[in-house]
N, C-alpha and C positions, 0 to 999 in steps of 0.2 A: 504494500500500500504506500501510494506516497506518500511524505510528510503531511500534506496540508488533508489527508483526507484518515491520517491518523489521530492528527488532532483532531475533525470533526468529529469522528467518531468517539471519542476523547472526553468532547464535550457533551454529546448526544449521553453516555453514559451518567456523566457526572450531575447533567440538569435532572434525568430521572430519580438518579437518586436524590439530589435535593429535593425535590417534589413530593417522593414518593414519603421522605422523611416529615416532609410537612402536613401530608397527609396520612401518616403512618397509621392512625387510626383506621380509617377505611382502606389503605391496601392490607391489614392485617384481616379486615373481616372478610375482603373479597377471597384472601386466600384460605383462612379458615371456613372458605363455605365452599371452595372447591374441590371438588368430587378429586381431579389429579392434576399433576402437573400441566398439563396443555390447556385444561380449562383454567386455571391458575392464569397463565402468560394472557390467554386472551382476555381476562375478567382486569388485569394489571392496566395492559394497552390499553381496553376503551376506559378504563377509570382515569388513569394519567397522559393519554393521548401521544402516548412514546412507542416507537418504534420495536421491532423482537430484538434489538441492541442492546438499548434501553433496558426494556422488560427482563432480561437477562442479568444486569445488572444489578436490579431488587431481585429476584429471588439468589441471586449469591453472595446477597451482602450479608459479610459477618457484625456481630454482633459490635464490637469495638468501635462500627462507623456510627452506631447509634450518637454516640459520647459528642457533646460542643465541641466540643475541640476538632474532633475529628470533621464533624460538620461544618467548623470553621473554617477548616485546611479546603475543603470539598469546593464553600464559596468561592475563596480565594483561588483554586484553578478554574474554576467557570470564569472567573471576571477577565484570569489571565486570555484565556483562548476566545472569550468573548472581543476583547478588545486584537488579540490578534487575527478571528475569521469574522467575514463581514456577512456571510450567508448561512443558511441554517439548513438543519435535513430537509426541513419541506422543498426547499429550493432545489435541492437534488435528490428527486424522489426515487430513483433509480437504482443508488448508491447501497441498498439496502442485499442489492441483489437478488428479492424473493422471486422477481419475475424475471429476469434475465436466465437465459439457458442457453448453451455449449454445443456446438455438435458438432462431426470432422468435418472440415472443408471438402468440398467436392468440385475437383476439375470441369465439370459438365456442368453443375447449376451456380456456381458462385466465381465465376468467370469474372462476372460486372461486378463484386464489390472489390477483388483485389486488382483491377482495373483502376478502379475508383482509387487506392489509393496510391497503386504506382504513378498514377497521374500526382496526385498531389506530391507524395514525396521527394520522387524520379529518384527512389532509390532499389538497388533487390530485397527481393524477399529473406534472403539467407539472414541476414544480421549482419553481413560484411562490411556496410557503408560503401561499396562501392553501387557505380551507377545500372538501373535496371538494364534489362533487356528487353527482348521484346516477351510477349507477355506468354505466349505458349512455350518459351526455354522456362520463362521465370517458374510456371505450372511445370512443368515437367520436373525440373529439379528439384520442384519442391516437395510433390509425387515420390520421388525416387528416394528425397532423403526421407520422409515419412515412412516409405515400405520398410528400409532399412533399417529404421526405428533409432533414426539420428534427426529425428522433427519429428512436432505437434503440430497440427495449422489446425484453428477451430473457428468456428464462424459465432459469433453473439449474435441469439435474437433475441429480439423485444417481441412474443408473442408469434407472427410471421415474420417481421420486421427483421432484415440485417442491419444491425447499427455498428456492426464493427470486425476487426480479427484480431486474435488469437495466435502468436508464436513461439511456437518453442525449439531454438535449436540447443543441441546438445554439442560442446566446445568445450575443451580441456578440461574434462569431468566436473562440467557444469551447466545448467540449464540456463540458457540465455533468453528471458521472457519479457517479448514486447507485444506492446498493446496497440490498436490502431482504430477509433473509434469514427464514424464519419462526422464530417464537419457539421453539418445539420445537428448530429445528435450529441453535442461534446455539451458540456457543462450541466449534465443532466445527474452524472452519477456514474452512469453505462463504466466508464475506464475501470472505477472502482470497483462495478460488479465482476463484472469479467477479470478482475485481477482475485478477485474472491472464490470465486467458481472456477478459475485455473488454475488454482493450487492445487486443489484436490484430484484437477484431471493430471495435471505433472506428474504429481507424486506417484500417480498408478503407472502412469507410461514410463519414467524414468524411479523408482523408486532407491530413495537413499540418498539420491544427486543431489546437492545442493543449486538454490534455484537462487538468478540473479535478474531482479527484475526492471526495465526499464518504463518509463512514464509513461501512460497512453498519449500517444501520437510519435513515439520515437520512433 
């Protein structure tokens, strides 16, 4: 995750739990009156109108954050990241990644969105930083390092929607993971999600590698 979207996330945490601390009365009875945990997490969100981030955060808070003090410390990083981000999770509703989903790229149907961004970047696909080619070498070799199980390529969608790609190549026993979100759909979250929901596909495909991740749009 990048910096600026660890602190969001950071702060998304930290305001629930203020919240939930000021309202500690009613989230202790919403959770005392649910049946299990899932009913728990949804009873938390519509009472405190925080994200499953968030909601994650009260049900693991230990006991010690109860204390002023600790509450104190809690304000004082909200004020800090308040004052350092100027947006909030609504503004990036995306970010959450519950709707975002992964799936392998395919040479035949997703032709037009790495198109789309060889145009913007005019760079290759590899990770090389050297400049692309024409677009059926760039598919091809990309194909080939896939089979060989030296690449990832995954396509994010929003629903149908492509909004972006997924790479992973594999380079001196390491995952080199860039994100590429299209220009339409950037400040939304999307980079976030898909950097969320590609940890998990890494890990399976290359598992053990240490994975080195670049910003979405690099």
């Amino acid at each position: 995750m990048i910096d600026v979207d660890k602190a969001t996330a950071r702060r998304e945490m930290t305001e629930a739990l203020l919240t939930a601390l000021e309202r500690r009365h009613e989230v202790l009875d919403v959770v005392v009156d649910s049946d299990d945990r899932a009913a728990a997490v949804s009873a938390i969100a519509e009472l405190l109108g925080t994200s499953p981030l968030g909601v994650e955060a009260v049900l693991n808070m230990s006991f010690h954050q109860l204390t002023k003090d600790q509450r104190r410390k809690n304000q004082a990083e909200l004020d800090d990241l308040n004052a350092a981000i100027t947006f909030t999770a609504a503004d990036r509703p995306a970010a959450a990644g519950e709707t975002l989903d992964l799936r392998p790229f395919s040479a035949d149907a997703d032709e037009d969105i790495l198109s789309e961004r060889t145009e913007e970047l005019g760079l290759a696909a590899d990770g090389s930083g050297a400049p692309s080619g024409a677009l059926s070498d760039e598919i091809a070799k990309g194909v080939a390092r896939v089979e060989n199980e030296d690449a990832v390529w995954l396509v994010a969608l929003e629903g149908d929607a492509k909004v972006g790609l997924v790479f992973g190549e594999l380079s001196d026993g390491e995952v080199d993971v860039r994100i590429w979100i299209r220009p339409g759909q950037r400040k939304h979250g999307f980079g976030t999600a898909a950097l969320r929901k590609s940890r998990s596909e890494m890990a399976m495909y290359f598992p053990g590698v240490p994975m080195v991740v670049r910003a979405p749009g690099a």
